[in-house]
N, C-alpha and C positions, 0 to 999 in steps of 0.2 A: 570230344572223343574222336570225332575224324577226323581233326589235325595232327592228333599227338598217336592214334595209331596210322595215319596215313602217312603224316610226317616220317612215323618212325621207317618205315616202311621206303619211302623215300631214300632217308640214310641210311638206310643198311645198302641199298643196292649201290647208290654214289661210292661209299667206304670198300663195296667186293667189287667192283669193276673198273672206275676209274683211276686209281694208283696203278703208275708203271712199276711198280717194286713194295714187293709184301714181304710182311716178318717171316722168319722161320717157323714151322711148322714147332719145333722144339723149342723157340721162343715166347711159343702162347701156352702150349700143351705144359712144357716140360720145365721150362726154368724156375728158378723162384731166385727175385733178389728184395732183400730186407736191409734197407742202409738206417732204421730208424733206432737203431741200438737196441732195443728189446728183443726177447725171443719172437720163434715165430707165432708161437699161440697168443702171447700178447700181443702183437701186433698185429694177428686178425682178430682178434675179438675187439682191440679200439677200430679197427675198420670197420664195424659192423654199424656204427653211428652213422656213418652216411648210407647204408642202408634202411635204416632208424629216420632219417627224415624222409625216404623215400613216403613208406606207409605211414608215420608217427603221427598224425593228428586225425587217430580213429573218432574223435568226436567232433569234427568239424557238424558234420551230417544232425547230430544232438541237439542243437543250436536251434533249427528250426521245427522242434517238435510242436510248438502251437499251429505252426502252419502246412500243418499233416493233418488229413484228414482220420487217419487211424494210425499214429503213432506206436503207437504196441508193435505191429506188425511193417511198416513202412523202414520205422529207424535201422532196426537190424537189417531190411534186405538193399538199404542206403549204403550201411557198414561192409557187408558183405560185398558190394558192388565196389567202392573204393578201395577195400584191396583187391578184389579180383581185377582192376583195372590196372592196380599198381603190378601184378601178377605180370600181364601180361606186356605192360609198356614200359615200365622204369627200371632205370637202371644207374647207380651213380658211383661215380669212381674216387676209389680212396689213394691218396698218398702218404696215407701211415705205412703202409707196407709197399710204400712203390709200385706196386705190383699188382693188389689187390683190386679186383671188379667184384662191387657186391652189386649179383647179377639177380634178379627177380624173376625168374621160369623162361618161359617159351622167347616172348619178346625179345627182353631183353636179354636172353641168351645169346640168340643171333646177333643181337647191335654187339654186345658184349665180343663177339668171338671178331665181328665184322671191325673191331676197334684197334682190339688186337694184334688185328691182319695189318693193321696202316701205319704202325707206329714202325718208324725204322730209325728214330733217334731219340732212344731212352731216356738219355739228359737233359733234350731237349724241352719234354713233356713235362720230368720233375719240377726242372727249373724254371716254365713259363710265365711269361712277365703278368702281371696283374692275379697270379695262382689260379690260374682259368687252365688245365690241362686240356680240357676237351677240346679250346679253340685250337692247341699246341697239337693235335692229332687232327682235326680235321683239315689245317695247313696242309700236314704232312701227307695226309690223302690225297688230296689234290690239288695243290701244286701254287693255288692261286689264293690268294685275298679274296677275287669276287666268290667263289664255291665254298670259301671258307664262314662268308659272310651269310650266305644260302642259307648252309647247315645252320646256323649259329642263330640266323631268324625265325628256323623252326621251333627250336628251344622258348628264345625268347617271346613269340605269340603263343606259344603253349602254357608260359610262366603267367604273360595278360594276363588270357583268361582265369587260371585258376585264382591270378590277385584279386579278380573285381569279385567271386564268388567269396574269397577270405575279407574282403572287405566288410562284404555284408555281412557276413557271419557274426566277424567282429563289430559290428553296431547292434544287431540284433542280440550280442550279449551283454554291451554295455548299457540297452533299453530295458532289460529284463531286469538287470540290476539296477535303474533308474527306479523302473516301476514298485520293485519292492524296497526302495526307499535307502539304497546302499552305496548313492553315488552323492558327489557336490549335486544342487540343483533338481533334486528328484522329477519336481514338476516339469520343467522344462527337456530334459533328456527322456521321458517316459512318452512324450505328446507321439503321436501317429501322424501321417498324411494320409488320410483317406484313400484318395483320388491315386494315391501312385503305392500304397499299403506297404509305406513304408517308414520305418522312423527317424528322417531327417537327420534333426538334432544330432544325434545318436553316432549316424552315422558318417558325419561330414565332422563329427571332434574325433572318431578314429582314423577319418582322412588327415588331417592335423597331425595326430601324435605319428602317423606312418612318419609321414614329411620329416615332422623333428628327430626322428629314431635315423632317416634317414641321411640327416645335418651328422650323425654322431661321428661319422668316418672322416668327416673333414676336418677336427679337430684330431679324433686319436683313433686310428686304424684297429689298434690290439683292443680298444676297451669294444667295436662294434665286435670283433669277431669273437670277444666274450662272450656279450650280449646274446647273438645271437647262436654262438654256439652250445649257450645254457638249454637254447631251447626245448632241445627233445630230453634233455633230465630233468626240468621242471613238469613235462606234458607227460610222462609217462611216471613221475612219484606222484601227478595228482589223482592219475589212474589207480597207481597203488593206494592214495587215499579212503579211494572210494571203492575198491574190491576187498581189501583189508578187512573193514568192517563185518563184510558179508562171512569171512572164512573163519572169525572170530565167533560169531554169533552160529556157527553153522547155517548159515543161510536161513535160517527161519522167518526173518522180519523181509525175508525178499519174495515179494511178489510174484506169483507166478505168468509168463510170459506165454503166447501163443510158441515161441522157441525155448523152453525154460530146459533145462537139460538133465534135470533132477537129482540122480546119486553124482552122477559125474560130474555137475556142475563146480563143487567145491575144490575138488580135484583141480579142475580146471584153474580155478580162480585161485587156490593157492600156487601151483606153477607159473602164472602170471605174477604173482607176486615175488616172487623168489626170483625169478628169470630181471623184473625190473627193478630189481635191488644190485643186483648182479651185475647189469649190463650199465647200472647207473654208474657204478664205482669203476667199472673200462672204460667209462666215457671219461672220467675226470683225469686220466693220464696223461703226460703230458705226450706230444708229441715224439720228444727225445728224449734220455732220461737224463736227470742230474748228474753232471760231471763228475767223481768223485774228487774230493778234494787233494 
């Protein structure tokens, strides 16, 4: 948390002070350019996916409810805090709309607007080698390789840490599912280490498959940015999997929580549903639209 808000904190002041030369005031505020062929409400609602991965894996926290001491109460203020962190530090930039900052509140308002200020070659940004924009604007800030490199290592230690927590996560769901007998090898992936309480096995075959998901770009580029572009519409229909049920049933078979929300609950959870139904079908567009024949 001190990296990624001090970090941020960092870049924003690098991004408003050090560039001899900032955008127009009328080129943050005021312009709007769309080169992706779709109108513009399509082409911010497919922006809103990288938004979408900003907060998208509200159940990471889920994961380690046996090792909560009060679960009931722990998970949600875990949920709560992961997006109020997302609230106030991320921020990721889309180029379905060129143009588009899907900016998350306070934080990343400021980076956002500080981003804005720096860009003084539009084309530049779109068209950035490797599809890295951000590295394409923090050049342009200032001025250098080394300061570009700065920024750019903020990001990437901030990326570390969150992977070694997603690592674990991910071992600790494929031991759970070990344990109740749903994987090859059950015995073996289910075992524990005592001494370090943690599950090994488990953990070190999801180090494995990272590595080979990671081989995938060296073969074929398009098929990795499938892959992991599936990500937030698979993680967000299994949400609807499991809210569905509840709006169906009128919530009856659900459990009452120390946060349980009672008339409004349903409400709630059927706009959850309908919102990730919605936003699943703008995510499957394509970038540009088919040429007519």
């Amino acid at each position: 948390m001190t990296l990624v808000i001090g970090g941020g904190l960092v870049t924003i002041i690098v991004l408003a002070a050090v560039p001899d030369k900032h955008a127009s005031s009328s080129f943050v505020w005021k312009d709007w350019v769309n080169i992706t062929g779709w109108g513009n409400g399509v082409a911010f609602l497919t922006g809103v996916l990288n938004g979408a991965f900003t907060i998208g894996t509200v159940d990471a926290i889920t994961h380690l409810a046996e090792e909560l001491p009060e679960p009931e109460r722990d998970l949600p203020k875990g949920v709560f805090a992961q997006i109020g962190l997302g609230f106030l530090s991320k921020c990721h930039i889309t180029l379905f709309s060129v143009r588009l900052f899907e900016l998350t509140h306070i934080g990343a308002f400021l980076f956002g607007i500080s981003l804005f200020y720096s860009i003084t070659d539009l084309d530049a940004v779109v068209n950035s080698n490797g599809s890295f924009p951000l590295a394409a604007i923090y050049h342009q800030a200032t001025g250098t390789k080394g300061g570009t490199f700065c920024l750019l290592a903020i990001v990437f230690f901030s990326l570390l840490i969150c992977l070694i927590g997603t690592l674990l996560t991910c071992g600790r769901i494929w031991w759970t599912l070990a344990r109740d007998k749903a994987t090859p090898f059950p015995q073996f992936f289910s075992s524990v280490n005592e001494d370090l309480s943690c599950p090994i096995p488990a953990t070190l075959l999801c180090a494995f498959l990272s590595l080979c998901l990671g081989a995938i770009p060296l073969g074929s580029a398009t098929g990795f940015t499938v892959l992991t572009g599936s990500f937030i519409i698979l993680t967000s229909a299994s949400y609807a999997i499991a809210i569905a049920p509840n709006v169906f049933t009128g919530r009856k078979y659900m459990p009452k929580g120390p946060f349980h929300m009672g008339a409004a609950g349903i409400w709630v959870n059927a706009a959850a549903v309908l919102l990730i139904v919605f936003f699943d079908v703008m995510y499957c567009f394509r970038k540009f639209p088919m040429p007519c024949p």
